[in-house]
PAZAPA-4460 file (N, C-alpha, C; in steps of 0.05 Angstrom, whole numbers, plus 32768, in hexadecimal, padded with zeros to 4 digits):
% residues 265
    n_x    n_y    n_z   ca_x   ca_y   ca_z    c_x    c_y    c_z   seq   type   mol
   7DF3   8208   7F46   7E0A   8215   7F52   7E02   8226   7F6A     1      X     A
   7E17   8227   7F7C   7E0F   8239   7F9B   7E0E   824C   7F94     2      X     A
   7E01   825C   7F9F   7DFE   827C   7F9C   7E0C   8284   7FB9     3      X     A
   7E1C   829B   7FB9   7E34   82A9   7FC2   7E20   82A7   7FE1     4      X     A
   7E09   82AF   7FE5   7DF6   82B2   7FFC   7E02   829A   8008     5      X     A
   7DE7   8289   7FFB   7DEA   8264   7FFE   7E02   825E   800B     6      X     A
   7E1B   826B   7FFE   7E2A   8257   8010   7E37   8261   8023     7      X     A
   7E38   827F   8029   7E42   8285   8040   7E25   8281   805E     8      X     A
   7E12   8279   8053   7DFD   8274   8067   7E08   8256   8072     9      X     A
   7E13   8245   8053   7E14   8224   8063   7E32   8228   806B    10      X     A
   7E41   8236   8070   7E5B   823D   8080   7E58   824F   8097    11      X     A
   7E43   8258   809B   7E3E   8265   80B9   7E3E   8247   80D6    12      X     A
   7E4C   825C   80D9   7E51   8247   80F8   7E50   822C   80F1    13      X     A
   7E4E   8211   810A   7E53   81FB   8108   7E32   81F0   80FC    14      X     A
   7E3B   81E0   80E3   7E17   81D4   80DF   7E1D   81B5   80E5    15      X     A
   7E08   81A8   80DF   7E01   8190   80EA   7E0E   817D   80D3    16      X     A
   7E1E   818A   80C2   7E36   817A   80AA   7E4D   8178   80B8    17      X     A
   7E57   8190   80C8   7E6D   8192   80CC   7E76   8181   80E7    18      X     A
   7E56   8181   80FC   7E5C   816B   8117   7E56   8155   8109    19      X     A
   7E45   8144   80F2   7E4A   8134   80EE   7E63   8125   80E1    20      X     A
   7E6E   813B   80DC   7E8F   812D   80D3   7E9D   8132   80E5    21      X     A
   7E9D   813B   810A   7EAD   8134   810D   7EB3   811F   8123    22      X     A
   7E97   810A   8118   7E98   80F6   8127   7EA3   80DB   8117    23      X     A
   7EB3   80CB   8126   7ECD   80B9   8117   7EBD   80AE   810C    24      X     A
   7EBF   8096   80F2   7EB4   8084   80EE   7EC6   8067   80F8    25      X     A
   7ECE   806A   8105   7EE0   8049   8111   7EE9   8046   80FE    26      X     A
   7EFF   8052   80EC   7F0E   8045   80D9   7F1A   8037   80DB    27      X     A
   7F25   801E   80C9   7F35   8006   80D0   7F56   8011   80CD    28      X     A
   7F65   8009   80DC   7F85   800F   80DD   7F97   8003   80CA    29      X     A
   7FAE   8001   80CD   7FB9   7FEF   80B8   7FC8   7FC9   80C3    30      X     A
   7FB8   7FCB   80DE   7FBB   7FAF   80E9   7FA1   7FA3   80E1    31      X     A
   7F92   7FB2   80D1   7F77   7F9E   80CB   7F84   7F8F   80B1    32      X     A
   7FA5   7F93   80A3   7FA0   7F88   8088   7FA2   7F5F   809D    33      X     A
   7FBC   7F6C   80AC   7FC1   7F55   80B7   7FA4   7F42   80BD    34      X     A
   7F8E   7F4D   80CE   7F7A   7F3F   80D5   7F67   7F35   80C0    35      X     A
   7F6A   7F42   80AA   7F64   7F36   8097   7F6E   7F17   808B    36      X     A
   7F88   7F1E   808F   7F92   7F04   8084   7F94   7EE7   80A0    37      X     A
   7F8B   7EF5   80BA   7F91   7EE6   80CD   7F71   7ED6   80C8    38      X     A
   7F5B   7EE0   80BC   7F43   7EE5   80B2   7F3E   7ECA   809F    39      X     A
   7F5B   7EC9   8089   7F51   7EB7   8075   7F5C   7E9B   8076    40      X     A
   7F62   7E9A   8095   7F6F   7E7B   80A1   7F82   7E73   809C    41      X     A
   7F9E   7E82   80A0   7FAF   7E71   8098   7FB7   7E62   80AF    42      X     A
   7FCD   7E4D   80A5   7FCD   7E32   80B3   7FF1   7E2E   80BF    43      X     A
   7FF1   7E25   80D8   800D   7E1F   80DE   8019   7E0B   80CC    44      X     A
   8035   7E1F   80BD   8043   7E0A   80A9   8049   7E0D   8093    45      X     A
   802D   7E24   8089   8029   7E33   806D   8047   7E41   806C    46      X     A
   8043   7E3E   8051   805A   7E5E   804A   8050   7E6F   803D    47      X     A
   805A   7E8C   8043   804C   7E9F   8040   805F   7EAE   8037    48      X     A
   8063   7EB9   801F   807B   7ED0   8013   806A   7EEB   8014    49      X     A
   8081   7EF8   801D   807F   7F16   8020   808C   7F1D   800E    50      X     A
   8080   7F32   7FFD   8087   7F3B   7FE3   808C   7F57   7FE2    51      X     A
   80AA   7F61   7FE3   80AF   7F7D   7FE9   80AD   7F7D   8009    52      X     A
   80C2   7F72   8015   80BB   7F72   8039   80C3   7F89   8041    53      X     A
   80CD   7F97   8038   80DE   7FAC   804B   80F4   7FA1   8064    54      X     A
   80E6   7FA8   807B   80F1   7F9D   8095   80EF   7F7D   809A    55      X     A
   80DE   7F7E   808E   80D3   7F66   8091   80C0   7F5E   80A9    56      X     A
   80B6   7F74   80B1   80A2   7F6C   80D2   8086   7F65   80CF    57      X     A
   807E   7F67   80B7   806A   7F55   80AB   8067   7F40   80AE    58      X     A
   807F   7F37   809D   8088   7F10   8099   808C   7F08   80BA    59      X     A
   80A0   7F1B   80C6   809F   7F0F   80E6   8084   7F11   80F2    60      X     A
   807B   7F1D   80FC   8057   7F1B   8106   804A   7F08   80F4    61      X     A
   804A   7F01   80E4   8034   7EF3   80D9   8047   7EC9   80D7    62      X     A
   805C   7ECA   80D7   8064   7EB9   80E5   8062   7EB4   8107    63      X     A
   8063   7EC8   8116   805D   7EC0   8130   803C   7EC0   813F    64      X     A
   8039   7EC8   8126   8012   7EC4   812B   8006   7EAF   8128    65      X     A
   800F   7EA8   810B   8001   7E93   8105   8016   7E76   8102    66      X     A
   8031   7E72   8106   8043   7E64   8109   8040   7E56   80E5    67      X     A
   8044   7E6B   80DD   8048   7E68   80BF   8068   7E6E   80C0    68      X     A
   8079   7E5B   809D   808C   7E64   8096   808F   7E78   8089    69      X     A
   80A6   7E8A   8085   80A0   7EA1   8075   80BD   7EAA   8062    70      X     A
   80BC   7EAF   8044   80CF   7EB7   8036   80C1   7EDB   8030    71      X     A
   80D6   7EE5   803A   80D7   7F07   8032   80E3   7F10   8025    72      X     A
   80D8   7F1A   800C   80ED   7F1F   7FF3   80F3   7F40   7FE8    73      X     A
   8100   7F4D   7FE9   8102   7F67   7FDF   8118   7F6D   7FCA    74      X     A
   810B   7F7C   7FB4   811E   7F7F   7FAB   8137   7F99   7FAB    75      X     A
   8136   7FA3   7FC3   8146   7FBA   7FD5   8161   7FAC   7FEA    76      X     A
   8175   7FAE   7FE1   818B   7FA4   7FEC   8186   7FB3   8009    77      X     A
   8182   7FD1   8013   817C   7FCD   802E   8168   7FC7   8036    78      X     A
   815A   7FC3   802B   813B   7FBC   8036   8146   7F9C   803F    79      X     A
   8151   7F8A   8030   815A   7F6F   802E   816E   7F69   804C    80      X     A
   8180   7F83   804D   8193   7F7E   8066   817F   7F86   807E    81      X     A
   8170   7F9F   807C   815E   7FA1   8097   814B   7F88   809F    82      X     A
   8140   7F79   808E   8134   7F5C   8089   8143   7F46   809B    83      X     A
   814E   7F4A   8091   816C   7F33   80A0   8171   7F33   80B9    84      X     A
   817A   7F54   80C4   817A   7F57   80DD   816A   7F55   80EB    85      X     A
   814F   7F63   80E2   812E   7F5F   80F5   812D   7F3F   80FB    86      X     A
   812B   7F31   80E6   812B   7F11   80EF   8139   7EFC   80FC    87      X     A
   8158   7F06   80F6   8164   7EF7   810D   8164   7F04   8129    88      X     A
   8159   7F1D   812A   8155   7F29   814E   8139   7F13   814F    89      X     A
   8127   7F0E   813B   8111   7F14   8144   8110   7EF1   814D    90      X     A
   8125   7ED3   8147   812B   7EC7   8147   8118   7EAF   813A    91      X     A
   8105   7EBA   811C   80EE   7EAE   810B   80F8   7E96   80F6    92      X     A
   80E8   7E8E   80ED   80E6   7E7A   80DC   80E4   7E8F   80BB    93      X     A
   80EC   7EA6   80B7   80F2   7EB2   809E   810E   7EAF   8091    94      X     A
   8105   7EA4   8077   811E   7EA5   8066   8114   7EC2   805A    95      X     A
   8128   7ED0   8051   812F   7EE9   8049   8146   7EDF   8025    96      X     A
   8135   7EF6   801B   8142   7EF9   7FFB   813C   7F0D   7FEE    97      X     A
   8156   7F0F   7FE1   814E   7F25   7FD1   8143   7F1E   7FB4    98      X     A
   812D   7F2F   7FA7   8125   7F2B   7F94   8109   7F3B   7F8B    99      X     A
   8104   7F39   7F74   80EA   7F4E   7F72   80D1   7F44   7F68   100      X     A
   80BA   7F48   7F6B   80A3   7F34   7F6B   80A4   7F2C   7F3F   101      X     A
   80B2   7F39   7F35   80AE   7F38   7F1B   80BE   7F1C   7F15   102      X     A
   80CF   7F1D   7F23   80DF   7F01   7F1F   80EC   7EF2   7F42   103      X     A
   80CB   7EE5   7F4D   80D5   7EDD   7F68   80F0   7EC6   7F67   104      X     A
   8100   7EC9   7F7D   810D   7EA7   7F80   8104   7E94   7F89   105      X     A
   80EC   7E86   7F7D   80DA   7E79   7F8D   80D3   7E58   7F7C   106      X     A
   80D3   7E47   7F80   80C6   7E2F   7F67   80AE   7E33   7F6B   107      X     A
   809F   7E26   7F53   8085   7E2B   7F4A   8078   7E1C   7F63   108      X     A
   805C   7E2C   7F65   8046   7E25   7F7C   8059   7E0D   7F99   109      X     A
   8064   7E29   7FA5   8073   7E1E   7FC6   8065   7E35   7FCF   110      X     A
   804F   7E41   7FCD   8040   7E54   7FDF   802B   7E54   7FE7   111      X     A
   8021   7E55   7FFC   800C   7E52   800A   7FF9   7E74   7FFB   112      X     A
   800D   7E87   800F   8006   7EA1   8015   8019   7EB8   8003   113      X     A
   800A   7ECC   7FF6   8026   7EE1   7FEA   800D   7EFA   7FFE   114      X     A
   801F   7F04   800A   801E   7F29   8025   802C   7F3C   800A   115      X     A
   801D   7F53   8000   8028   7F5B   7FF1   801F   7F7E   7FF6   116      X     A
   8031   7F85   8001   8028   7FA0   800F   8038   7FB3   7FFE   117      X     A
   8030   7FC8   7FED   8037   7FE2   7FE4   804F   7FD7   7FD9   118      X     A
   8049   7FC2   7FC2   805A   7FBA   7FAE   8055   7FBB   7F94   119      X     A
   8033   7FB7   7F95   8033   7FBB   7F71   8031   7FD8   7F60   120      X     A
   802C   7FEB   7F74   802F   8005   7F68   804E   8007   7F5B   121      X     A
   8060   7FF9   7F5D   807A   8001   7F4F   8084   7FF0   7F3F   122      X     A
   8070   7FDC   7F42   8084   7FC1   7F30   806E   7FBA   7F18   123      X     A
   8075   7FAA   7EFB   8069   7FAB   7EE8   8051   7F92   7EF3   124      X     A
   803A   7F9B   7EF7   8022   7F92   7F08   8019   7F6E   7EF0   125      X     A
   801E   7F6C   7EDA   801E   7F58   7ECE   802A   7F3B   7EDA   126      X     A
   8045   7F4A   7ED3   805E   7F30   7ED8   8060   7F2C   7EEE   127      X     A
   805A   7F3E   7F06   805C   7F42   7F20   8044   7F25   7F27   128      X     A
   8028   7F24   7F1F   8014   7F13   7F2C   8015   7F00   7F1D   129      X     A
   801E   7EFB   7F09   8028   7EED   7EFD   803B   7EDA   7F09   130      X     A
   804E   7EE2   7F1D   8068   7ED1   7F28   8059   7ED0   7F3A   131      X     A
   804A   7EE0   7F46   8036   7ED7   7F5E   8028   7EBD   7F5A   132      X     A
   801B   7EBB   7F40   8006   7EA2   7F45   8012   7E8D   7F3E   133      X     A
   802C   7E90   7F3A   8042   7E76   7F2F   804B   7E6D   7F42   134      X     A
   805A   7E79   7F59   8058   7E6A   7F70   8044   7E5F   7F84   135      X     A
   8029   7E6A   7F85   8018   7E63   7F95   8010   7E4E   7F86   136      X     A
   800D   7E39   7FA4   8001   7E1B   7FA1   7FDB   7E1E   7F97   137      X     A
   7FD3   7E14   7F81   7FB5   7E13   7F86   7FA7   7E1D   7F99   138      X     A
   7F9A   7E2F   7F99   7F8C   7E31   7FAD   7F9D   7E48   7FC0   139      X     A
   7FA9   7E4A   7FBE   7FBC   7E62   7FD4   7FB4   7E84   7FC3   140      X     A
   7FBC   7E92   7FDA   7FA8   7EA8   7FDC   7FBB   7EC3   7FE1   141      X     A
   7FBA   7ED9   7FCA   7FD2   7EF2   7FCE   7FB8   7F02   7FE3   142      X     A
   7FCE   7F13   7FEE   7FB8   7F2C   8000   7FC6   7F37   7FFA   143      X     A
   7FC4   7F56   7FE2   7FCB   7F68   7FDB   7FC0   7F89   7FE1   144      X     A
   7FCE   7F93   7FEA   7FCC   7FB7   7FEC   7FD9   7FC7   7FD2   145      X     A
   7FC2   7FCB   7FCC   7FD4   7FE1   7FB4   7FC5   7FFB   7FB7   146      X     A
   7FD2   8012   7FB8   7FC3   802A   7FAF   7FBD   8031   7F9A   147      X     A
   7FA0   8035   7F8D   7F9A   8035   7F72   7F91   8054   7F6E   148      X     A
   7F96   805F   7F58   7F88   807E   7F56   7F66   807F   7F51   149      X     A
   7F5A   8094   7F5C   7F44   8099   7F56   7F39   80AD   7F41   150      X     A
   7F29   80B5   7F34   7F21   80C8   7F22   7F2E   80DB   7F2A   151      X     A
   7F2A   80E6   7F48   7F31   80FF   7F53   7F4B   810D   7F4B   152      X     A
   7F67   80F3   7F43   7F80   80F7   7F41   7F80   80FF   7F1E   153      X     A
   7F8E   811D   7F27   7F91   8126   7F0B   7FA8   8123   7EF5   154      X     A
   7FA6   811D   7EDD   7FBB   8115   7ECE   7FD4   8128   7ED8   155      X     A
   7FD7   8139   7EE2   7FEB   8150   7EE2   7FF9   8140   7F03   156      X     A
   7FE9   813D   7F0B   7FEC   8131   7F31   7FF8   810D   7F27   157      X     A
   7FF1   8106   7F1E   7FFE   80E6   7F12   801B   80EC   7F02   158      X     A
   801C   80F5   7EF8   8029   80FB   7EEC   803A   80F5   7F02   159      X     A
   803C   8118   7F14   8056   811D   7F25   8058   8104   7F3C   160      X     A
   803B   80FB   7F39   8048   80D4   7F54   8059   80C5   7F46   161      X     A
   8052   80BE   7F2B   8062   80AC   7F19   8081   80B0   7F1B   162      X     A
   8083   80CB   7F18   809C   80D9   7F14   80A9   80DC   7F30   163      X     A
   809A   80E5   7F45   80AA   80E6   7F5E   80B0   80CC   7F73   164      X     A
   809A   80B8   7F6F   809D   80A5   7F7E   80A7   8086   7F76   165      X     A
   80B7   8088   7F59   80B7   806C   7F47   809B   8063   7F4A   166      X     A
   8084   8061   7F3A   806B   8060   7F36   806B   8049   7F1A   167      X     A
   8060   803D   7F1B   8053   8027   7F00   803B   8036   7EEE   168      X     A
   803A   8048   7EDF   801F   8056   7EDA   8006   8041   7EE1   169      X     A
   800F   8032   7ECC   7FF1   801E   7ED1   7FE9   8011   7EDB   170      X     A
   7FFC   800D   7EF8   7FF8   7FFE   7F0A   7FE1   800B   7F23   171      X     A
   7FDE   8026   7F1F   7FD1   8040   7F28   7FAF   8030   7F29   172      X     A
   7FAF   8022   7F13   7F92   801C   7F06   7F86   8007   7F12   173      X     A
   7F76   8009   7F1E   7F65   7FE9   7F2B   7F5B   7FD6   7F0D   174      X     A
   7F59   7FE1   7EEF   7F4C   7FD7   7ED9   7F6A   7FC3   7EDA   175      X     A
   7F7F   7FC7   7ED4   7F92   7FBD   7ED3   7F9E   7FB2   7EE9   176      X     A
   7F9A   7FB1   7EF9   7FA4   7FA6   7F0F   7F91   7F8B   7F0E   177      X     A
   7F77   7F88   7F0D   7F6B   7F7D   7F0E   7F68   7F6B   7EF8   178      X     A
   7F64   7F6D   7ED8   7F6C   7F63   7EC6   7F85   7F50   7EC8   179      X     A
   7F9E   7F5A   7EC9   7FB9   7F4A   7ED9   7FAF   7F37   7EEB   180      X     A
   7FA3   7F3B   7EFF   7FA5   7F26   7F0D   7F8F   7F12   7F03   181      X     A
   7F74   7F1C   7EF5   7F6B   7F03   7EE3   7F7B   7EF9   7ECE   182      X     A
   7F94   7F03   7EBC   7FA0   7EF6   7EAE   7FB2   7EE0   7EBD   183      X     A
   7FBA   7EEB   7ED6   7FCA   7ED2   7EE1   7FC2   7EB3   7EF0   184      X     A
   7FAD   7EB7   7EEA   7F9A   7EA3   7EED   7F95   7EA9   7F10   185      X     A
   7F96   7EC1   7F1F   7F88   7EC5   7F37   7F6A   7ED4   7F3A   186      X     A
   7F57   7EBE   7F45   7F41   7ECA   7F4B   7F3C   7ED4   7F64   187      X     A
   7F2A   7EEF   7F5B   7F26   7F07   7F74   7F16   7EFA   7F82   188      X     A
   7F22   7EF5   7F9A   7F0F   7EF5   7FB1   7F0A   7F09   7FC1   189      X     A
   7F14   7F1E   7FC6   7EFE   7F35   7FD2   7F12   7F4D   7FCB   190      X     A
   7F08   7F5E   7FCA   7F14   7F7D   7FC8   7F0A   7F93   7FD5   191      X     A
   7F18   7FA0   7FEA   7F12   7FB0   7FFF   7F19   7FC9   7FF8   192      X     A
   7F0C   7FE1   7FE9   7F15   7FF9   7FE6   7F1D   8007   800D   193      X     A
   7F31   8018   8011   7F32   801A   8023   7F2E   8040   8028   194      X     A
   7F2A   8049   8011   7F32   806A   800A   7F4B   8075   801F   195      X     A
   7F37   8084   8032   7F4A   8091   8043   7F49   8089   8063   196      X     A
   7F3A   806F   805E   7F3F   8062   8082   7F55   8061   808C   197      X     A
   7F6C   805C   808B   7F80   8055   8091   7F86   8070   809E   198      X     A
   7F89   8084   808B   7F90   809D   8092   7F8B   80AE   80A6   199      X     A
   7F6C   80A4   809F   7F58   80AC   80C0   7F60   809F   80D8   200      X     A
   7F63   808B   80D6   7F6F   8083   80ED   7F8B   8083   80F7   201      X     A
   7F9A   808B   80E1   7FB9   8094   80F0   7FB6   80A9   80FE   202      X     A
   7FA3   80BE   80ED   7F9A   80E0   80FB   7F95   80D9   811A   203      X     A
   7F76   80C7   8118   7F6A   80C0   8130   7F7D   80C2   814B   204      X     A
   7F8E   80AB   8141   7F9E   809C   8155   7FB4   80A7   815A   205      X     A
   7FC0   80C8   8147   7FD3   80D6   8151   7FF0   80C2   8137   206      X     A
   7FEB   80B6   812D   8009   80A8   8127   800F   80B5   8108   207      X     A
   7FFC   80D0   80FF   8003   80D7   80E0   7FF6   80F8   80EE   208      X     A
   800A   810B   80E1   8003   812D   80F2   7FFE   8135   80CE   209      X     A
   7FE5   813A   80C7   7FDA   813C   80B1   7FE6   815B   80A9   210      X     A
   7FE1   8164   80C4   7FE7   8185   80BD   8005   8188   80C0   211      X     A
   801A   8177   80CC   8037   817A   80C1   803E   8175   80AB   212      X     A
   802E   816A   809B   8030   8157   8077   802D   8172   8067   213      X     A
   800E   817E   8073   8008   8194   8064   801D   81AC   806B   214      X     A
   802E   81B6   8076   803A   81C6   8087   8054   81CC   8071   215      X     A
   805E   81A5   8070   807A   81A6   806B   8071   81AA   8047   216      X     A
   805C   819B   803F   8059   81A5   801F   8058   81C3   801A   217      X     A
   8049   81CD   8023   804A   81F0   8027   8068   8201   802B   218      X     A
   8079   81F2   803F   8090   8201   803B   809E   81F6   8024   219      X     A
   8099   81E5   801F   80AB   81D7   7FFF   80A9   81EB   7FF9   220      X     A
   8089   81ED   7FE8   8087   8201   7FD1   8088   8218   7FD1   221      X     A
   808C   8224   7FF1   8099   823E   7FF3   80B4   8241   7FED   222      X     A
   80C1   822D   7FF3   80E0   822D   7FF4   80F0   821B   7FD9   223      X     A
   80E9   821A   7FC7   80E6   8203   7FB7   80FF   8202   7FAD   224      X     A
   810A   8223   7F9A   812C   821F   7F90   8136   8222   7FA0   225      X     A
   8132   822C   7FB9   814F   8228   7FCF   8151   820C   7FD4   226      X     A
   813F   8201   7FD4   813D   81E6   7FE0   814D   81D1   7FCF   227      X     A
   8141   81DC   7FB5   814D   81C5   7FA9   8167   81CB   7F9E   228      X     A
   8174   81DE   7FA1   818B   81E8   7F9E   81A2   81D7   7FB5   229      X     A
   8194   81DA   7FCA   819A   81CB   7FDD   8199   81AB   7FE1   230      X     A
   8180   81A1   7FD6   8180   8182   7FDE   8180   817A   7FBC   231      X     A
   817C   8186   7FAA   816F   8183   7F90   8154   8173   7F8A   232      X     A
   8152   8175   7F75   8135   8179   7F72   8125   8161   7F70   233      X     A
   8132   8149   7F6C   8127   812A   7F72   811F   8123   7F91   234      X     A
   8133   812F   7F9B   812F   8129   7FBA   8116   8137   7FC1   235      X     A
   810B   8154   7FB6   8100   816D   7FC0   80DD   8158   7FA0   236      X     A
   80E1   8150   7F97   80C7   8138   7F90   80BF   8124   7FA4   237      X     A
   80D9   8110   7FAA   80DA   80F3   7FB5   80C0   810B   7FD8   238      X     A
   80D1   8114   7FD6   80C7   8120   7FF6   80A2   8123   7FE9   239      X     A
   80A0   813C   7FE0   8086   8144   7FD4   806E   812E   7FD2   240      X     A
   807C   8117   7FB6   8067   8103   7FB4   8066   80F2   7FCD   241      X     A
   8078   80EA   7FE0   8077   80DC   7FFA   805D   80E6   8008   242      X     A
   8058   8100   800D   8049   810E   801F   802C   810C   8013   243      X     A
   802C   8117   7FF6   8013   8121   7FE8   8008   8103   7FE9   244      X     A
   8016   80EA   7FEB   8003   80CE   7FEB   7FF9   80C0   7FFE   245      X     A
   7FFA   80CD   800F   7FF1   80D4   8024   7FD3   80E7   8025   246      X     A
   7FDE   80FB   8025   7FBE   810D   8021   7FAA   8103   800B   247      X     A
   7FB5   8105   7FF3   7FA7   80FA   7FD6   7F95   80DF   7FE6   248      X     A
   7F9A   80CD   7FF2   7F92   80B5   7FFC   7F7E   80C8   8014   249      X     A
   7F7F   80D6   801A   7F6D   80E6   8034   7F53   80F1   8025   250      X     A
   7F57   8104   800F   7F4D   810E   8001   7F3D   80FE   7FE0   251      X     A
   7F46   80E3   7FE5   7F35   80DD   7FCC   7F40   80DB   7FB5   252      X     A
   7F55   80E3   7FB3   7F69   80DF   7F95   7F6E   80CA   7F91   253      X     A
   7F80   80BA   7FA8   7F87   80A0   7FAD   7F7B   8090   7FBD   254      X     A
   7F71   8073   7FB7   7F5F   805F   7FC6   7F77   8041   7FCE   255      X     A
   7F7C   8045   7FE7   7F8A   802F   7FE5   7F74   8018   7FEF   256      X     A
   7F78   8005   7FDB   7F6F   7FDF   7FD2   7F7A   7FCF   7FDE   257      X     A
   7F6E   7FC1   7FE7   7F73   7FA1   7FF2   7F61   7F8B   7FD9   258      X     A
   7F7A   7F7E   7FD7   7F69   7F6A   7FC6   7F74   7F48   7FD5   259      X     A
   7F60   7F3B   7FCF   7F68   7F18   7FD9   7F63   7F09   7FBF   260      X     A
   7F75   7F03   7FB2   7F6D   7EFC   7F99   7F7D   7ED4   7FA5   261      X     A
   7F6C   7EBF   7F98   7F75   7EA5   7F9D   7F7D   7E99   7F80   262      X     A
   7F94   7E8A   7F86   7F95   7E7D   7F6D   7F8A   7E61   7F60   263      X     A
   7F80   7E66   7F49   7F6F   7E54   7F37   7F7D   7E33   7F36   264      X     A
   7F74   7E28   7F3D   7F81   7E0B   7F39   7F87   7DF5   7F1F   265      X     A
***
């Protein structure tokens, strides 16, 4: 253990810890998931489902990149209408549907590609890769992002994600995440822990204000019953866990994963 001396000597002025951190490490952004998958060759023609699209500007870019077809499926009625709109401005080869990866609308193996971005943290991670490897043709290949917890994240701190952000507990777990997708007959082809690169590089690049995240959690908890008197108290979580998964992911709680898992023939 430090002794009270010890550590106000290694907190004097700037040491050679503190300039070495504050040189970047070139962290990768979140257009490397794309180059990854631009990475594992896909082919003009393929179809590629986007699973949980949101906007759907995924499925559009990665159809006009690689002149792939694309079905974008959400199971969020506006997520489904903003989908719709992005693609007929965007004038693509995307069919759009609604539906949720636990039960896609899809026939068995018509997939090349499943893009599966910040979907399985909420959906039951089984049945979910499960309908995944049922549509994919032999040989076709999911590229998945999931945020998984690390030791760091404490039962009391999971808890309130589960609770504030619709969370899957066990979907949290790379043991289970991973298991699932060996039960669905998909084998891992690579897994990219990513910790807090992403993060670093929003900081870097100005597009995430780390210290407005920290700012606005601080007045929460200063202001907490007025607040929620005012917005009530789901809203005054949804907000909270939004922000904290964010930092938690900066700090080591949370590791967000890339996995490429192919299916078994």
């Amino acid at each position: 253990m430090v002794s009270v001396d010890e550590l106000y000597d290694l907190w004097a002025g700037d040491s050679e810890l503190q300039t070495t951190l504050r040189r970047s490490l070139e962290p990768r952004g979140t257009d490397w998931l794309l180059e990854l998958l631009a990475a594992l060759g896909p082919r003009a023609g393929e179809t590629l489902v986007d699973v949980g699209c949101r906007d759907a500007k995924h499925a559009i870019r990665l159809v006009r990149e690689h002149g792939l077809r694309a079905v974008a499926i959400d199971p969020v009625p506006r997520h489904v209408e903003l989908a719709r709109q992005a693609v007929a401005e965007a004038g693509v080869d995307v069919e759009v549907a609604h539906g949720a990866i636990e039960a896609l609308p899809l026939a068995d193996a018509t997939a090349d590609w499943i893009w599966c971005r910040d979907v399985l943290v909420h959906v039951d991670v089984r049945r979910g890769l499960a309908e995944c490897a049922r549509v994919l043709r032999p040989g076709g290949r999911v590229v998945a992002y999931v945020t998984l917890a690390t030791e760091l994240l404490e039962p009391r701190e999971r808890a309130m994600l589960v609770s504030a952000v619709a969370l899957a507990p066990e979907s949290l777990d790379a043991a289970h995440v991973e298991s699932c997708a060996a039960e669905a007959g998909l084998e891992q082809a690579a897994v990219y822990p990513l910790a807090g690169e992403w993060r670093e590089r929003m900081i870097e690049e100005g597009s995430w204000d780390a210290s407005e995240t920290l700012l606005g959690l601080s007045r929460l908890r200063r202001r907490e019953r007025e607040l929620a008197a005012e917005f009530g108290e789901t809203a005054l979580a949804a907000y909270a866990g939004g922000q904290l998964w964010g930092v938690y992911q900066l700090i080591g709680k949370l590791c967000p994963t890339v996995y490429v898992w192919e299916r078994r023939g």
